[in-house]
C-alpha positions in Angstrom: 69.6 110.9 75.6 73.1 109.5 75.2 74.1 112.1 78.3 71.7 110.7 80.6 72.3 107.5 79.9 76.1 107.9 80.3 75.4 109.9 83.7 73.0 107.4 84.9 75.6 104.8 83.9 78.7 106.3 85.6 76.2 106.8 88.9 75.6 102.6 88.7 79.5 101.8 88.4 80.5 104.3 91.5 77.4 102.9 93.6 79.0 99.6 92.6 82.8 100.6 93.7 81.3 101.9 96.7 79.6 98.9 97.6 82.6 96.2 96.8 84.8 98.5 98.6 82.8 98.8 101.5 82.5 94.7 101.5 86.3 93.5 100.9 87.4 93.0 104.1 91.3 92.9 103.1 90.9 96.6 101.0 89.1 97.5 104.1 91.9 96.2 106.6 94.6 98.0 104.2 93.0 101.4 104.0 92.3 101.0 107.4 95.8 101.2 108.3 96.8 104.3 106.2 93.8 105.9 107.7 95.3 105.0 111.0 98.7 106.8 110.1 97.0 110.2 109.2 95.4 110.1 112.3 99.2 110.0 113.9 99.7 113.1 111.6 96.8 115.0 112.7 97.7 114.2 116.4 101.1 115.3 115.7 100.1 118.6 114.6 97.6 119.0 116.9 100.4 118.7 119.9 102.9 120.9 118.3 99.9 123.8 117.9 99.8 122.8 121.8 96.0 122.3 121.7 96.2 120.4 124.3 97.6 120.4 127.7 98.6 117.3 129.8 97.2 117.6 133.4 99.3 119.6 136.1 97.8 116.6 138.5 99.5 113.9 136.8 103.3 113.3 138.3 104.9 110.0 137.4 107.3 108.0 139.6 109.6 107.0 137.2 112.1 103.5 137.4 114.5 105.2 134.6 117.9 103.7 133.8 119.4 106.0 136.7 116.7 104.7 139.1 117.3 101.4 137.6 121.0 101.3 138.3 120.8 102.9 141.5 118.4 99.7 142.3 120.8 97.2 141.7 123.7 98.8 143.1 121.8 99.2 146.0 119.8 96.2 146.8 121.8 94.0 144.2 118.2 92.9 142.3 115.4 93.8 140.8 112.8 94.0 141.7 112.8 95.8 144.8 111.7 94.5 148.2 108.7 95.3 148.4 108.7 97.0 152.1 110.5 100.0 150.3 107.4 100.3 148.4 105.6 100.9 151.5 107.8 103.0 152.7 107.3 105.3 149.9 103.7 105.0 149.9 103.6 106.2 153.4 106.1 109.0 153.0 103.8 109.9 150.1 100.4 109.5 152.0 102.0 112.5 154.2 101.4 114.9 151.7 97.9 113.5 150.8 98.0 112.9 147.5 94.5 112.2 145.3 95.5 108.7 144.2 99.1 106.2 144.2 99.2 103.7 140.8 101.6 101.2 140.3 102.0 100.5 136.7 103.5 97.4 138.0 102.7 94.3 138.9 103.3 92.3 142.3 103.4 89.0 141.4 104.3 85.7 143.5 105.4 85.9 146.9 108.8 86.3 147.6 109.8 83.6 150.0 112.6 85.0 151.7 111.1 88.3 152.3 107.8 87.1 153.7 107.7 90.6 156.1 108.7 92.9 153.0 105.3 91.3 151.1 103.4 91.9 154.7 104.2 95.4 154.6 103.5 95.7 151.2 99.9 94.2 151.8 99.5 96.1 155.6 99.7 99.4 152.9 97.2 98.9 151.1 94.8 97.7 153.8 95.2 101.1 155.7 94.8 103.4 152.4 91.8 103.6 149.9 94.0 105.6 147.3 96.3 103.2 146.4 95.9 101.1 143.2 98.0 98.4 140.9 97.6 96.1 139.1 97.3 92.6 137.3 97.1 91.5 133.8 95.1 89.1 131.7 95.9 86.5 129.2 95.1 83.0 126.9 98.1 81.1 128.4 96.8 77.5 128.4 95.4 76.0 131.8 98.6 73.1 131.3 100.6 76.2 132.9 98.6 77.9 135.3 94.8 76.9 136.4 92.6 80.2 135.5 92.2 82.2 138.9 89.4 82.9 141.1 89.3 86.5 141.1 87.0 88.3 144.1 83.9 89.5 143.1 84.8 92.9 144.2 87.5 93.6 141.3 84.2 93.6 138.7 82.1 96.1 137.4 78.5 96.0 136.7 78.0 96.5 132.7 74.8 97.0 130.9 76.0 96.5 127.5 73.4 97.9 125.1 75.7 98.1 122.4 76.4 95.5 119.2 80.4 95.4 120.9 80.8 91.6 121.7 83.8 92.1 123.2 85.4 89.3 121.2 88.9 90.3 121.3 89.0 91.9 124.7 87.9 88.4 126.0 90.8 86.0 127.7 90.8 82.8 129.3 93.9 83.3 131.9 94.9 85.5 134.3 98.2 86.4 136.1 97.7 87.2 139.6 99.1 89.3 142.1 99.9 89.0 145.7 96.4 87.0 147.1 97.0 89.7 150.6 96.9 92.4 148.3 93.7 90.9 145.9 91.8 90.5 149.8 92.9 93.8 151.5 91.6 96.0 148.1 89.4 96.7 145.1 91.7 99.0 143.8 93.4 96.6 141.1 92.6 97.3 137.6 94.3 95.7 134.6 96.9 97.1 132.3 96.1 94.9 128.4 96.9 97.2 126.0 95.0 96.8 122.3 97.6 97.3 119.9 96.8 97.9 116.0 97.9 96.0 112.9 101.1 98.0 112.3 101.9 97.5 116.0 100.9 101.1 117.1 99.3 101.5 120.1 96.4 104.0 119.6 93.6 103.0 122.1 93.3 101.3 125.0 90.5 98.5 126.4 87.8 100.3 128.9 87.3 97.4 130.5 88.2 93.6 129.5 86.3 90.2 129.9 87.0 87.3 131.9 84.5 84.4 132.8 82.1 86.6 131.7 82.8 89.4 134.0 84.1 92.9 133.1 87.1 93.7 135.0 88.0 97.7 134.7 91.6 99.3 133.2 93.9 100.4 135.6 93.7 104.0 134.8 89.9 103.6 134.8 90.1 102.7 138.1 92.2 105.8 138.7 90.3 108.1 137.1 86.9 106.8 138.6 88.4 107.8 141.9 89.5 111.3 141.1 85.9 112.0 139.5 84.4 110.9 142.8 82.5 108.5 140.6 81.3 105.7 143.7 78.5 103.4 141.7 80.3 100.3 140.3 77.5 100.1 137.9 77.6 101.2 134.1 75.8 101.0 131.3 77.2 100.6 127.3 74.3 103.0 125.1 73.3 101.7 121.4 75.7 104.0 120.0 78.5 102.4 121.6 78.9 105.2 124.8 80.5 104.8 128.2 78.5 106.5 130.1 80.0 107.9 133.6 78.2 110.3 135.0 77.5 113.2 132.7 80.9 111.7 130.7 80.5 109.6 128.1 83.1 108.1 126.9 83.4 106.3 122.8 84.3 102.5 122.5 85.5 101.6 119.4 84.0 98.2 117.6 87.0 95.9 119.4 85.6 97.7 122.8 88.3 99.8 123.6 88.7 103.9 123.6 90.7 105.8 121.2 93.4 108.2 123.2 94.0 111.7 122.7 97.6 112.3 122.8 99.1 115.1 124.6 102.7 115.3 123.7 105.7 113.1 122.9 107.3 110.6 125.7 108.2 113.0 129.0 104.7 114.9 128.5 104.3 114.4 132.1 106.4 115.5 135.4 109.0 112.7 135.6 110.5 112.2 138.9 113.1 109.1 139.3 112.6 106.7 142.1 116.0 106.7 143.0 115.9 110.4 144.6 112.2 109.1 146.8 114.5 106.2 147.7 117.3 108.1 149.1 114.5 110.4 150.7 113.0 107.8 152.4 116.8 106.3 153.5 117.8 109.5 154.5 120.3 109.8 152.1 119.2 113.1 150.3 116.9 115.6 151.1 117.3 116.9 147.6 113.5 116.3 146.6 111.3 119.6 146.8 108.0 118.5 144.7 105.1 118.9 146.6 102.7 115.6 145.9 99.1 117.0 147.7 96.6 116.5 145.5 98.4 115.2 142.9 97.7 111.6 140.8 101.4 109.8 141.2 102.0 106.9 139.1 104.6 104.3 139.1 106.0 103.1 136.0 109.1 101.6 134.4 110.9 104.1 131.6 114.1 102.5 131.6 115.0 100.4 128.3 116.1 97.6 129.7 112.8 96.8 131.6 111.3 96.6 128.7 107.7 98.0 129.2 108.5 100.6 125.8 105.3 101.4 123.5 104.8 103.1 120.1 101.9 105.7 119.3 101.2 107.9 117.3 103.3 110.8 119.1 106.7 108.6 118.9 108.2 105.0 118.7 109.6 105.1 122.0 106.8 105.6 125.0 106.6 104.6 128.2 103.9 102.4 129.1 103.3 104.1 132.7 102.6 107.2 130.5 100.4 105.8 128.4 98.1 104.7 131.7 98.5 108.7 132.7 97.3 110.0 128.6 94.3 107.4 129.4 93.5 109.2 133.3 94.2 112.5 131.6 91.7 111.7 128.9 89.1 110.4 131.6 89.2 113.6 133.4 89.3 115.9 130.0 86.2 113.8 129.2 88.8 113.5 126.1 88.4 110.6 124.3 88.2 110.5 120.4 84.9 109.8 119.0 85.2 107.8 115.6 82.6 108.3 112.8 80.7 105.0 112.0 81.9 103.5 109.5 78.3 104.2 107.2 78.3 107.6 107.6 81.9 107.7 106.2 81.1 106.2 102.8 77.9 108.7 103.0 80.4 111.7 103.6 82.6 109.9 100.8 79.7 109.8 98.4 78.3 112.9 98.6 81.9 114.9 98.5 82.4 112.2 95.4 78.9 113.8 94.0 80.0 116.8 94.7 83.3 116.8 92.8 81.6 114.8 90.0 79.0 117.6 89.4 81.8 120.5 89.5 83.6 118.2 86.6 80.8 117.2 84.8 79.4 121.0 84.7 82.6 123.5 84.4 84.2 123.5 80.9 87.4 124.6 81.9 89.6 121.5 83.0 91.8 123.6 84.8 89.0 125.0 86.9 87.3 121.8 87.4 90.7 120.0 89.0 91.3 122.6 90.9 87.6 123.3 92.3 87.8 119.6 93.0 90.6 119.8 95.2 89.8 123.0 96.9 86.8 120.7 97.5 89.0 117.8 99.1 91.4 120.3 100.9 88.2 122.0 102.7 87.3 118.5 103.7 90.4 117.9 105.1 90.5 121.4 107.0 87.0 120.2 108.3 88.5 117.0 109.5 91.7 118.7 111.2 89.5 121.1 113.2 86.6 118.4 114.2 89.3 116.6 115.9 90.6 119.6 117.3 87.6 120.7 118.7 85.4 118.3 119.3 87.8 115.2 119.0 85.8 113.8 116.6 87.8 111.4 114.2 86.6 111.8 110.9 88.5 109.2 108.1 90.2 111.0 105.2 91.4 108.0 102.9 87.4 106.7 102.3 86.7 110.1 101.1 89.9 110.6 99.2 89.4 106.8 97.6 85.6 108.1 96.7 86.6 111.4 94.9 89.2 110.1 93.0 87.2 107.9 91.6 84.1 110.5 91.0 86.8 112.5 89.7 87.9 110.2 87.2 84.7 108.3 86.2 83.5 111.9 85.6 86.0 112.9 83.0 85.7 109.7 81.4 82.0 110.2 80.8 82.5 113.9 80.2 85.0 112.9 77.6 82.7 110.6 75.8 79.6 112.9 76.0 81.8 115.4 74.4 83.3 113.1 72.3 79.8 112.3 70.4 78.6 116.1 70.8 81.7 117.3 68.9 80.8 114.2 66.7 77.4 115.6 66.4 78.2 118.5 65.3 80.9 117.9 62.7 78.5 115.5 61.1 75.7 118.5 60.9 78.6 120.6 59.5 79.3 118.5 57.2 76.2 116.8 56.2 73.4 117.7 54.4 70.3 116.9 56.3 68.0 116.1 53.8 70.0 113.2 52.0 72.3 112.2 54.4 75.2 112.9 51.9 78.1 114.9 52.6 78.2 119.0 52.1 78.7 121.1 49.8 81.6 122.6 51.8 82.8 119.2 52.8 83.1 118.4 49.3 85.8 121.0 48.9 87.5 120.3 51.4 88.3 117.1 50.3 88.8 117.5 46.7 91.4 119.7 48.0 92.9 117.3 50.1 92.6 115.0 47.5 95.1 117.1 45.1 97.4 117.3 47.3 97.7 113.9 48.2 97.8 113.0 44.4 100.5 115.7 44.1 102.7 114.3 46.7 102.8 110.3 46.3 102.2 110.8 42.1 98.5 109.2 42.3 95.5 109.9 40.3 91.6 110.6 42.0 88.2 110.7 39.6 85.8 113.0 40.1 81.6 112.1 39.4 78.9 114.8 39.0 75.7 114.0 38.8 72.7 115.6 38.2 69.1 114.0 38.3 66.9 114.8 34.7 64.4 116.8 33.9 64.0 117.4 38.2 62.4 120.7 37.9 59.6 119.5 36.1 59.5 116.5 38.1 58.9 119.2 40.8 56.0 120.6 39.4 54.3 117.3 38.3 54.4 115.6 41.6 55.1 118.3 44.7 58.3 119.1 46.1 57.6 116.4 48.9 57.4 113.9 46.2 60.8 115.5 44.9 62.9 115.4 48.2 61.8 111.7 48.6 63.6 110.9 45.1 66.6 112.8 46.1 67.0 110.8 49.3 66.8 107.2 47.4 69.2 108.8 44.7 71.6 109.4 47.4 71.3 105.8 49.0 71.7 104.4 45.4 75.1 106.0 44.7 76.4 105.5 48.5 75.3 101.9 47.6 77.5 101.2 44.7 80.4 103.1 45.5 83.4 101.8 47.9 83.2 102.5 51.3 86.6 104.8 50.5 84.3 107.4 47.8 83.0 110.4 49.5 79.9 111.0 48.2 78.6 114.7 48.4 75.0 116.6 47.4 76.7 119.2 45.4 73.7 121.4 45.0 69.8 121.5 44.2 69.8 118.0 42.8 73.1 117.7 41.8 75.8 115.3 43.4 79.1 114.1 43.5 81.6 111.8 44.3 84.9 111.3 44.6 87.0 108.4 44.1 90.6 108.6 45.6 93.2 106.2 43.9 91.0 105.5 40.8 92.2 105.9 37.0 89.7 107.4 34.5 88.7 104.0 32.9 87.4 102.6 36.6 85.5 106.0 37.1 84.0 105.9 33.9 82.7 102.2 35.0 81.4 103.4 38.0 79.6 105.8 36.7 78.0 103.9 34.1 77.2 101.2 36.5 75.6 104.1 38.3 73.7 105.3 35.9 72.4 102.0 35.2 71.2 101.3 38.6 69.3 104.0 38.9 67.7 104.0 35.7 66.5 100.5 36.7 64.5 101.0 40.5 61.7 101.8 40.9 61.0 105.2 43.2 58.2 105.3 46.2 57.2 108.9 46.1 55.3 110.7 48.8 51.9 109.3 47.8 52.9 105.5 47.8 53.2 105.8 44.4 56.0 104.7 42.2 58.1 106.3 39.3 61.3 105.8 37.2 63.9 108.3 37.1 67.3 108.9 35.3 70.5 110.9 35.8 73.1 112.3 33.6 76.8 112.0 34.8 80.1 113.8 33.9 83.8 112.3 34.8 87.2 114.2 35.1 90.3 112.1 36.5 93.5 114.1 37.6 95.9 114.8 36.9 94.7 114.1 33.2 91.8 117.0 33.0 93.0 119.1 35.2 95.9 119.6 38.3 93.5 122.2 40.8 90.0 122.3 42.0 88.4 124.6 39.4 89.8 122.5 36.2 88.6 118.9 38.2 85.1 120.2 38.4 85.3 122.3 35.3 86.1 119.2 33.3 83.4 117.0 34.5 80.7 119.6 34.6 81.6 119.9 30.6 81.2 115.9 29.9 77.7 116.6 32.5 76.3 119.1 30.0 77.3 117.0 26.9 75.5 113.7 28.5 72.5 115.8 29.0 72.6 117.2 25.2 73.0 113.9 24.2 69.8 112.6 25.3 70.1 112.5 29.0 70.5 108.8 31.5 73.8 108.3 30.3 77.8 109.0 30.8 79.3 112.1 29.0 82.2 112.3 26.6 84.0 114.5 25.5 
């Protein structure tokens, strides 16, 4: 009964743990974040296994710190007129490439070079691959009244799901060129969603602003190279993008979770410099053929500042972060998080799982280590659902969860134990009928007693009891009758001893007791006070009936009457017989 009960128990306090873990919203916030690092580590391993391979369409245009400082030796400032852009673009367009993105933003006019902005702006009239792009924010209306953005730049979302888009929600924008917002549709935004330790790990699908969705850059990129024409979408219940036969995983802030393909330089780099000197005519030394191929322009160099951390490094160039997301849009790549329930389900049954192996292997060596094989073939089972089906599922929850089971279940194991072993030295050492302490119990600690006495110089007593004339009491009322006596005899001497004596059933109806750190005049007492007691109640036999009944006692005290076990007992068994000669319900002398 005990077991169950303490089984049952432990079962209430992990469903409790469970449950305040799953509702404490800083605990939450802070495992959240280690779980976050050791999805870093299984990306990392996953890219130096080369599971996955960045695109062979992907080529990015790079303003490095040699581009950078050709730039400004060149045209003195940064950044560049923007007629040069357009040159590129159409030395590009030569070679018919699937799509041109400008991780970069062109802002303002610039005044002076009113043509440079024309030709800019002529560009993207005559081609439908080009894209770039614009970026929202809450900067207050004090410094810049909140756009008017053309309805064109929206996309059409049937959101099904419980994503409120709360924090991918802004009340400002920052515009670009208003030629280039008329002549296209292909602007997307570039607002990165950044978690708590700073890393970048996912990336908004699409952001909110007077309550219209506006697309991610590199979802407008990647909608292009999929052929995908509709500019209407629909969010499922379980959170799903769905494009096409793509269905792409939002996580509960609304934005996707990226799988990484490699540190910073994943991609082909080229530097803008060596297209500038192309398009000059200052070089010919640039022999990459650009057909087909998704070219995107970006900033690497330090100084420009547009430098990211994720979970493949610290250092990572924003432009390749846009080409990770396109790469992941083609792949149909995304990461697919486990809900955050069916976590704490997986963590509950591995808990009961490891609970059960504790609670039912006797070998503690077994049970730790079948419990950690149990953990370790989670974890192999989490490694290689990311792997293979990019499916994120947490490791800390379930690693929180066993520990616990673990523990909770060697603490109840411990204390089941505890009274079982408890259990069964008191039916070793008890005798079951009067509750008094064996036979062989008795020698043990008469033993024990001698030694101690020998050791410090102290002196023990020694009381044997036997009940008169039992036999025949037997045979006059039934042996039921009998036992019942020889259980209130029992409580009787455990009743006026200390709690210190051992009293013992030293055979038939014969008992004893032993009183450590007691001279013979204080035994002698006791046992006349004893003997008294019992010769006054009154005992309920088996029939309801009632009867008196007396009991001869011997003493022996050592080291006085004896200094081992045999000479102890001999002694007091000798004053026993003369109490009985001498008429029985009384002390023996000598």
């Amino acid at each position: 009964m005990f077991k169950k009960i303490s089984y049952i128990f432990g079962f209430i306090v992990f469903i409790i743990f469970a449950f305040l873990i799953f509702k404490n919203a800083n605990l939450n916030s802070f495992i959240e974040s280690i779980e976050n690092r050791t999805f870093d580590l299984r990306q990392g391993i996953l890219i130096n296994e080369g599971a996955k391979k960045a695109s062979d369409d992907i080529v990015i245009v790079a303003i490095d710190d040699a581009s950078y400082e050709y730039i400004l030796d060149n045209y003195g400032e940064w950044p560049l007129p923007r007629d040069t852009y357009a040159k590129i673009i159409n030395y590009l367009e030569k070679q018919n490439p699937r799509a041109i993105a400008f991780d970069l933003m062109f802002v303002k006019s610039i005044k002076s070079k009113n043509q440079a902005d024309e030709a800019l702006i002529d560009t993207f009239k005559r081609y439908n691959n080009i894209f770039t792009s614009m970026n929202f924010d809450n900067q207050s209306s004090d410094l810049r009244t909140p756009p008017y953005l053309p309805e064109k730049l929206t996309l059409n979302i049937e959101n099904n799901s419980k994503i409120d888009f709360k924090d991918l929600t802004f009340s400002n924008c920052r515009t670009i060129l208003q030629g280039i917002l008329e002549a296209t549709s292909n602007i997307g935004i570039i607002n990165v969603s950044r978690s708590d330790d700073g890393v970048l790990r996912k990336m908004p699908l699409v952001v909110k602003y007077n309550d219209k969705f506006y697309p991610q850059l590199a979802l407008r990129v990647g909608l292009n190279y999929l052929g995908e024409t509709s500019n209407s979408f629909t969010i499922d219940k379980t959170s799903h993008f769905k494009i096409g036969d793509k269905s792409i995983f939002l996580d509960n802030d609304g934005s996707a979770i990226l799988n990484w393909y490699g540190p910073a330089g994943t991609y082909t780099y080229i530097p803008m410099y060596k297209l500038i000197k192309k398009i000059n005519g200052q070089s010919t030394d640039l022999n990459y053929d650009f057909s087909n191929k998704i070219i995107y322009f970006g900033t690497t160099a330090s100084s420009l500042f547009d430098i990211k951390t994720v979970p493949t490094g610290k250092i990572y160039p924003g432009v390749e972060v846009q080409t990770t997301y396109v790469n992941n849009l083609i792949d149909n790549n995304f990461i697919h998080k486990v809900n955050k329930s069916y976590t704490i389900a997986l963590s509950i049954l591995l808990a009961l799982l490891i609970a059960s192996v504790v609670t039912r292997v006797d070998s503690a060596f077994t049970a730790s280590m079948t419990s950690l094989s149990s953990y370790f073939i989670y974890l192999l089972i989490a490694y290689y659902a990311m792997k293979y089906e990019n499916l994120w599922l947490e490791i800390i929850y379930p690693l929180i969860f066993s520990i616990f089971a673990f523990t909770c279940a060697y603490i109840i194991k411990y204390l089941v134990k505890s009274r079982d072993f408890e259990q069964q030295y008191k039916l070793a050492t008890t005798d079951g009928l009067t509750g008094l302490f064996n036979h062989r119990y008795f020698q043990e600690q008469i033993r024990m007693q001698i030694e101690h006495c020998k050791r410090y110089n102290e002196a023990f007593s020694l009381i044997i009891i036997d009940i008169d004339f039992f036999k025949k009491f037997n045979d006059n009322f039934g042996h039921q009758s009998g036992d019942a006596v020889l259980r209130q005899v029992a409580q009787t001497l455990k009743q006026n001893v200390r709690a210190t004596d051992i009293v013992c059933r030293y055979g038939g109806e014969e008992m004893s007791i032993i009183l450590p750190n007691t001279d013979s005049n204080v035994a002698y007492s006791t046992a006349q006070k004893i003997c008294t007691r019992v010769a006054e109640k009154n005992f309920k036999l088996s029939n309801n009936k009632e009867t008196n009944v007396t009991i001869s006692l011997g003493v022996s005290t050592f080291p006085f009457d004896g200094d081992n076990v045999t000479a102890i007992i001999e002694s007091a068994d000798k004053r026993l017989y003369n109490a009985k000669n001498n008429g029985r319900n009384q002390v023996g002398n000598e």
